[in-house]
PLY file of the C-alpha trace (Angstrom):
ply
format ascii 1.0
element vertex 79
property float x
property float y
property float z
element edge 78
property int vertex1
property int vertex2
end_header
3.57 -21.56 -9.20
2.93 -20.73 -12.93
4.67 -23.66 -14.90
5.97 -22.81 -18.04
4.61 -23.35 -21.87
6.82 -24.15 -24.36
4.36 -24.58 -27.41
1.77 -22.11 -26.23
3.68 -19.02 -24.50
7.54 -19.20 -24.71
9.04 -17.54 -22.30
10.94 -15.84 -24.73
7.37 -14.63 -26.11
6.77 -13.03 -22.88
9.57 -12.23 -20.73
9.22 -9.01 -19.68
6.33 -7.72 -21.91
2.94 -6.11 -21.30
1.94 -7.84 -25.28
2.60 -11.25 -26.27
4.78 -10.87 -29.56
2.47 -12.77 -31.71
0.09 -9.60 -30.88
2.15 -7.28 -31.75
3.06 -8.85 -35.00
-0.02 -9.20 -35.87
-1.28 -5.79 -35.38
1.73 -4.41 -37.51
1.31 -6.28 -40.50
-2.71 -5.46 -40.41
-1.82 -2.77 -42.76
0.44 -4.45 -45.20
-0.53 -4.63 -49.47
-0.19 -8.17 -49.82
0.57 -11.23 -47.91
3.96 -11.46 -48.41
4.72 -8.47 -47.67
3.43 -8.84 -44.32
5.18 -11.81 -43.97
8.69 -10.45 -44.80
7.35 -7.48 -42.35
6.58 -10.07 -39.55
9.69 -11.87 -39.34
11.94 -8.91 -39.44
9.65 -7.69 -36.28
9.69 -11.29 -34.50
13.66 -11.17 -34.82
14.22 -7.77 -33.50
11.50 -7.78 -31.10
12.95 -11.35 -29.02
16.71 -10.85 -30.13
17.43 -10.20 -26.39
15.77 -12.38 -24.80
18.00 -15.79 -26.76
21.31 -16.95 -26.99
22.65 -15.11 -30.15
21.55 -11.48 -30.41
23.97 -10.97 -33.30
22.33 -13.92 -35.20
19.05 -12.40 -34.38
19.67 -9.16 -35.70
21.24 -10.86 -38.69
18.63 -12.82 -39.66
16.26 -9.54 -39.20
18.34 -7.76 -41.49
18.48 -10.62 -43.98
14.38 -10.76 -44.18
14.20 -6.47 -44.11
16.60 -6.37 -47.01
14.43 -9.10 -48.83
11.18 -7.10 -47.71
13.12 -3.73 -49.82
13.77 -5.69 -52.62
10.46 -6.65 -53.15
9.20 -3.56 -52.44
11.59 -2.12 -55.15
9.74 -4.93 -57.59
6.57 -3.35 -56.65
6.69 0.75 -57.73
0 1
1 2
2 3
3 4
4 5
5 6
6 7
7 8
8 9
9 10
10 11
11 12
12 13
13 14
14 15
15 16
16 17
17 18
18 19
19 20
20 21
21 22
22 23
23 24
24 25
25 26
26 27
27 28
28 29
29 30
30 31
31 32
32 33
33 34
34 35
35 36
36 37
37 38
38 39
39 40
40 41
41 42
42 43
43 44
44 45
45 46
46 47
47 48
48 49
49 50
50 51
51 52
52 53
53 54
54 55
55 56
56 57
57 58
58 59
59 60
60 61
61 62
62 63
63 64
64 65
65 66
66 67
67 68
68 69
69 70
70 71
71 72
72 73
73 74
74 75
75 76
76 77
77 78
């Protein structure tokens, strides 16, 4: 029997995924111009990615929303 890992793999990081998030993340924001950027990029992705597997999937997608509008603003800052 597997016990579980709450610092090092969530379940919520893994349920019913062939990646760990934090993989995934990190190969998206590879790409991205600047470091916060990536960041803003990151959090909208861990949000939506894990948003069904917690309590509050509203909240989740709220908060992901809340980062990917401040991700367009500063991307408006940047032309």
């Amino acid at each position: 029997m597997t016990m579980s890992d709450p610092v090092n793999h969530p379940p919520h990081y893994t349920v019913g995924r062939q990646f760990e998030v934090i993989e995934v993340l990190e190969d998206a924001v590879r790409r991205a111009p600047d470091s916060v950027l990536g960041a803003l990029q990151w959090q909208v992705l861990k949000y939506l990615e894990r948003m069904w597997d917690k309590d509050n999937p509203q909240q989740d997608a709220q908060k992901a929303m809340w980062y990917l509008m401040r991700l367009v603003d500063k991307l408006e800052t940047t032309k």
